[in-house]
Backbone as numpy.savetxt, mean C-alpha at the origin, in Angstrom:
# Nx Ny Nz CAx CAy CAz Cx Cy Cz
-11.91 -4.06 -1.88 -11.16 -3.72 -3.07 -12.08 -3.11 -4.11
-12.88 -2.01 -3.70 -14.42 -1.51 -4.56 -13.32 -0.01 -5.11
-12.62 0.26 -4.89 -12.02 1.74 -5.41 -10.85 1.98 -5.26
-10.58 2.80 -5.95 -8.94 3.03 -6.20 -7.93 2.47 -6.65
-6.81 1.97 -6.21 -5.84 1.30 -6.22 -6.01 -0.13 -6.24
-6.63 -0.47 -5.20 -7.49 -1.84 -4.96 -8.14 -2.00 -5.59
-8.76 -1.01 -6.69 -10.00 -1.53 -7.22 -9.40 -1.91 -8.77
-8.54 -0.97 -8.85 -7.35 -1.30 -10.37 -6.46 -2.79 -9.92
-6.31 -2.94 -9.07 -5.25 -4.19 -8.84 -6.25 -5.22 -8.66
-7.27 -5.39 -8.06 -8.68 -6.51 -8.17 -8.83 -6.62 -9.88
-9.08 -5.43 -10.59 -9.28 -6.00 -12.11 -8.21 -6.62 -12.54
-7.00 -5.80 -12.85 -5.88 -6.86 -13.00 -5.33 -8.28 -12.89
-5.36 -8.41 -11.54 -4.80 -9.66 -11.05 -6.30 -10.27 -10.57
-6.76 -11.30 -11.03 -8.50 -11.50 -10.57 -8.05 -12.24 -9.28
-7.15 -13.44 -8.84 -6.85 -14.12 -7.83 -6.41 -12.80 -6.57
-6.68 -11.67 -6.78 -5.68 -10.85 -5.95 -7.03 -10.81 -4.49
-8.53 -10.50 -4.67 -9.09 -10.52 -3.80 -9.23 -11.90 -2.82
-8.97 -12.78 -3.41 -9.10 -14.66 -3.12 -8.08 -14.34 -2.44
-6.71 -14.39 -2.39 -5.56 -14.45 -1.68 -5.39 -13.29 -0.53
-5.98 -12.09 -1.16 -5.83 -10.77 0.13 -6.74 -11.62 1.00
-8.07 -12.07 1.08 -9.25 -12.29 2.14 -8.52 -13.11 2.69
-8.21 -14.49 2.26 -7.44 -15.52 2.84 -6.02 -14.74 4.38
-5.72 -13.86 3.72 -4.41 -13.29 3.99 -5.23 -12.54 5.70
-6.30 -11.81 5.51 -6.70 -10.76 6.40 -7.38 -11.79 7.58
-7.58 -12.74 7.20 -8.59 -13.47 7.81 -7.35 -14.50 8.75
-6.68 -14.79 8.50 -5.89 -15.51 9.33 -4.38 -14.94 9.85
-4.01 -13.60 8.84 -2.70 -12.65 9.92 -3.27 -11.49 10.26
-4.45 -10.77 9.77 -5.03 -9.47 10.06 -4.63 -8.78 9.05
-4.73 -7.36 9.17 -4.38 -6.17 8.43 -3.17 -5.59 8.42
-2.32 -6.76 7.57 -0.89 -6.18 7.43 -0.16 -5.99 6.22
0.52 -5.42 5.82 1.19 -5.65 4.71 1.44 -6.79 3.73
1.07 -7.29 2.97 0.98 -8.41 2.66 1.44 -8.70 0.77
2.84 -9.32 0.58 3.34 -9.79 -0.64 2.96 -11.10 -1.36
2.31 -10.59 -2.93 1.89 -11.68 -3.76 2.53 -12.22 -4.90
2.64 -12.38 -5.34 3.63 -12.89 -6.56 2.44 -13.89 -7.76
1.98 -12.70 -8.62 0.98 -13.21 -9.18 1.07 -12.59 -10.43
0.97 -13.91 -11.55 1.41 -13.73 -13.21 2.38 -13.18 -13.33
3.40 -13.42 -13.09 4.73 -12.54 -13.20 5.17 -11.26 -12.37
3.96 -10.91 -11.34 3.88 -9.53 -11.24 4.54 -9.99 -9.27
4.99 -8.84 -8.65 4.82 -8.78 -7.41 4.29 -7.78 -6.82
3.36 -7.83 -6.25 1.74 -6.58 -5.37 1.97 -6.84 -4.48
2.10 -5.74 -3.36 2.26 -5.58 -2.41 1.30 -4.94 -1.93
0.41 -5.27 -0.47 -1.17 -4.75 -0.46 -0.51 -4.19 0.92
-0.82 -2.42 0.82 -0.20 -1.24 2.36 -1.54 -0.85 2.52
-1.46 -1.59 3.98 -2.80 -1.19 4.95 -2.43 0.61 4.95
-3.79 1.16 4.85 -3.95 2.53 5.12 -5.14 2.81 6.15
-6.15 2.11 6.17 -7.42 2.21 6.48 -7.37 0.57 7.58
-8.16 1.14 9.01 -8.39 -0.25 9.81 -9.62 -1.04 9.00
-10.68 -0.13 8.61 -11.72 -0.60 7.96 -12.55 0.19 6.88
-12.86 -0.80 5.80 -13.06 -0.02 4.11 -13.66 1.05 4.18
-14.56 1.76 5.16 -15.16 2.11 5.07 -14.70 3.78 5.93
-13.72 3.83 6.52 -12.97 4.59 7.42 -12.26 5.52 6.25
-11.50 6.61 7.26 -10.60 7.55 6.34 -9.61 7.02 6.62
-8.41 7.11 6.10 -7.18 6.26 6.12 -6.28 6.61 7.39
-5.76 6.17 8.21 -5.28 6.91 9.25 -3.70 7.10 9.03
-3.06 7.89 9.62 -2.02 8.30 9.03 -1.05 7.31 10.04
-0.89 7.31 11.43 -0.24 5.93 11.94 -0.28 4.77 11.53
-0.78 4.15 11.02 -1.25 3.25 9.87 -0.75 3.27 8.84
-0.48 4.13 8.04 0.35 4.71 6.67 1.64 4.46 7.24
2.39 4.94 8.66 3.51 5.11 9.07 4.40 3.60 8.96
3.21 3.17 9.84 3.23 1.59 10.37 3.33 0.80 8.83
2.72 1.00 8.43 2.97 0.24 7.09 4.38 0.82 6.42
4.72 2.01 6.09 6.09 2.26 5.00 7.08 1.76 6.21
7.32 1.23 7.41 8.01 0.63 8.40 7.88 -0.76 7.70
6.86 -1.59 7.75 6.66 -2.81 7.32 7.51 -3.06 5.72
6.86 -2.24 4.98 7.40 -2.03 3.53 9.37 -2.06 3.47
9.59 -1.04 4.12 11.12 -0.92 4.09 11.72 -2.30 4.29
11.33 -2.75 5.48 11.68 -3.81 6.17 11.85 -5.34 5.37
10.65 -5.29 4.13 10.40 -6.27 2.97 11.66 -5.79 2.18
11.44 -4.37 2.07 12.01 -4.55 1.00 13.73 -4.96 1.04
13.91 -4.42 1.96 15.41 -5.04 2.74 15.63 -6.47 2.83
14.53 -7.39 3.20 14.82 -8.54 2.99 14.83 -9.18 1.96
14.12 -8.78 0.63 13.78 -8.93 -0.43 14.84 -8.46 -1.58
15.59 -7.22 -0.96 17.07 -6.60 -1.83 16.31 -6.16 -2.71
14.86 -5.38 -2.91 14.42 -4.49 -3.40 14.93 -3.20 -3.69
15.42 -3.10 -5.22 15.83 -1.88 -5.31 15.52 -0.73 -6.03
14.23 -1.17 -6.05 13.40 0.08 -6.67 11.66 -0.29 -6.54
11.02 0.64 -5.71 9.50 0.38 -5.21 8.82 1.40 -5.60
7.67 1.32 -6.38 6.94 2.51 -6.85 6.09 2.31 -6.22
4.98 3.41 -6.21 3.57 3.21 -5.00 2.97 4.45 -5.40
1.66 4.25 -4.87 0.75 5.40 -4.94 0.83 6.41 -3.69
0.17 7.28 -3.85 0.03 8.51 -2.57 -0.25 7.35 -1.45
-0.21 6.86 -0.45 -0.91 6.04 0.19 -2.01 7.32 1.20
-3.59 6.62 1.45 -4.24 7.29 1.55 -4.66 8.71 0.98
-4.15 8.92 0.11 -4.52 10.14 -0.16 -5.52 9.94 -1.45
-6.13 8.77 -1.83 -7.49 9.07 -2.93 -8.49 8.76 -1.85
-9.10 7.77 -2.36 -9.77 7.08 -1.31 -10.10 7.54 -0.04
-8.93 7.77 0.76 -8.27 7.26 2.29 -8.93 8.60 2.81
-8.87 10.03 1.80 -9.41 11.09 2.15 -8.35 11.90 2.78
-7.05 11.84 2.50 -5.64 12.27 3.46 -5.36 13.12 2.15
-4.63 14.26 2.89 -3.68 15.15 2.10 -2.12 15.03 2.15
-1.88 14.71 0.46 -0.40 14.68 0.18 0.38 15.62 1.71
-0.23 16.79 1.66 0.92 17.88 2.54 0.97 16.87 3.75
0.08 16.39 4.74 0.06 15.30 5.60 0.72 13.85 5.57
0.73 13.43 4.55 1.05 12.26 4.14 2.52 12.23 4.08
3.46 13.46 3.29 4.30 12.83 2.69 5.50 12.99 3.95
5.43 13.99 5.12 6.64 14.34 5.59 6.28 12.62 6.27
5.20 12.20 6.71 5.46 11.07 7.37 6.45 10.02 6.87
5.85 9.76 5.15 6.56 8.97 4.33 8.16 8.80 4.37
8.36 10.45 4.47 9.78 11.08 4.38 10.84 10.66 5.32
9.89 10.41 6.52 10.98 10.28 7.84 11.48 8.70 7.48
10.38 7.71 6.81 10.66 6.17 6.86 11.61 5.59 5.66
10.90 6.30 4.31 11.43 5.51 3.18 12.68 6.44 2.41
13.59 5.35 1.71 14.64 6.16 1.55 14.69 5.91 -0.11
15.89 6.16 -0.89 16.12 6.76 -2.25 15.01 5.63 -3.09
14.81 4.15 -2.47 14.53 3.12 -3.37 13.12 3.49 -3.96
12.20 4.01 -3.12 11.43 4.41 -3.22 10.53 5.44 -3.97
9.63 5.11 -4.83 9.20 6.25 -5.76 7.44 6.20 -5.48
7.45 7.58 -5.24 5.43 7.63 -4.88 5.14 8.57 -6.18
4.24 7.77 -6.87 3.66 8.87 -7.91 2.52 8.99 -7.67
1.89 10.27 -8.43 0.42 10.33 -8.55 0.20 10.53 -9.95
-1.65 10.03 -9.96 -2.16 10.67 -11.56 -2.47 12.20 -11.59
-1.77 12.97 -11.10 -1.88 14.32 -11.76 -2.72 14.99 -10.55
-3.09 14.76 -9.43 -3.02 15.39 -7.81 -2.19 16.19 -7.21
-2.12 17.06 -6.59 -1.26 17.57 -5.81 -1.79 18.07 -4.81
């Protein structure tokens, strides 16, 4: 959680790295919902490991996982970042038709001023 998204949601929520490790270490690298200070974070695997470029089956596999929450959850409105595309080293043009095929109206991806 050293950059990006992760690295803004680690300052924020300080319990958020304590509970993700806990989380990776005993289900693996999955999608994973927190409910911390009022807030609910939702952590979308992009990358198998920190140190990797983000893989885009992985991105897929996750907005599959995501929908699926959010359906059980009666989520009706989800904002999110580019997934992989700071960090991850992925291009929006790559990224989004994938996004496109999975997630539907509830869904909102913004960026800070990228394209």
């Amino acid at each position: 959680m050293g950059r990006g998204c992760a690295r803004e949601a680690a300052h924020r929520f300080r319990e958020l790295p304590k509970f993700l490790g806990e989380h990776l270490r005993t289900s693996g690298n999955i999608l994973n919902v927190f409910d911390i200070d009022g807030s609910t974070i939702v952590t979308y695997p992009v990358k198998h490991n920190w140190w990797e470029k983000a893989d885009i089956t992985l991105i897929a596999e996750s907005a599959l996982d995501l929908v699926e929450e959010a359906d059980e959850r009666d989520w009706e409105n989800v904002v999110m970042p580019r997934p992989g595309c700071g960090n991850g080293g992925l291009s929006w043009v790559d990224v989004r038709p994938v996004l496109d095929e999975v997630l539907d109206h509830r869904f909102t991806v913004v960026t800070n001023g990228a394209f």
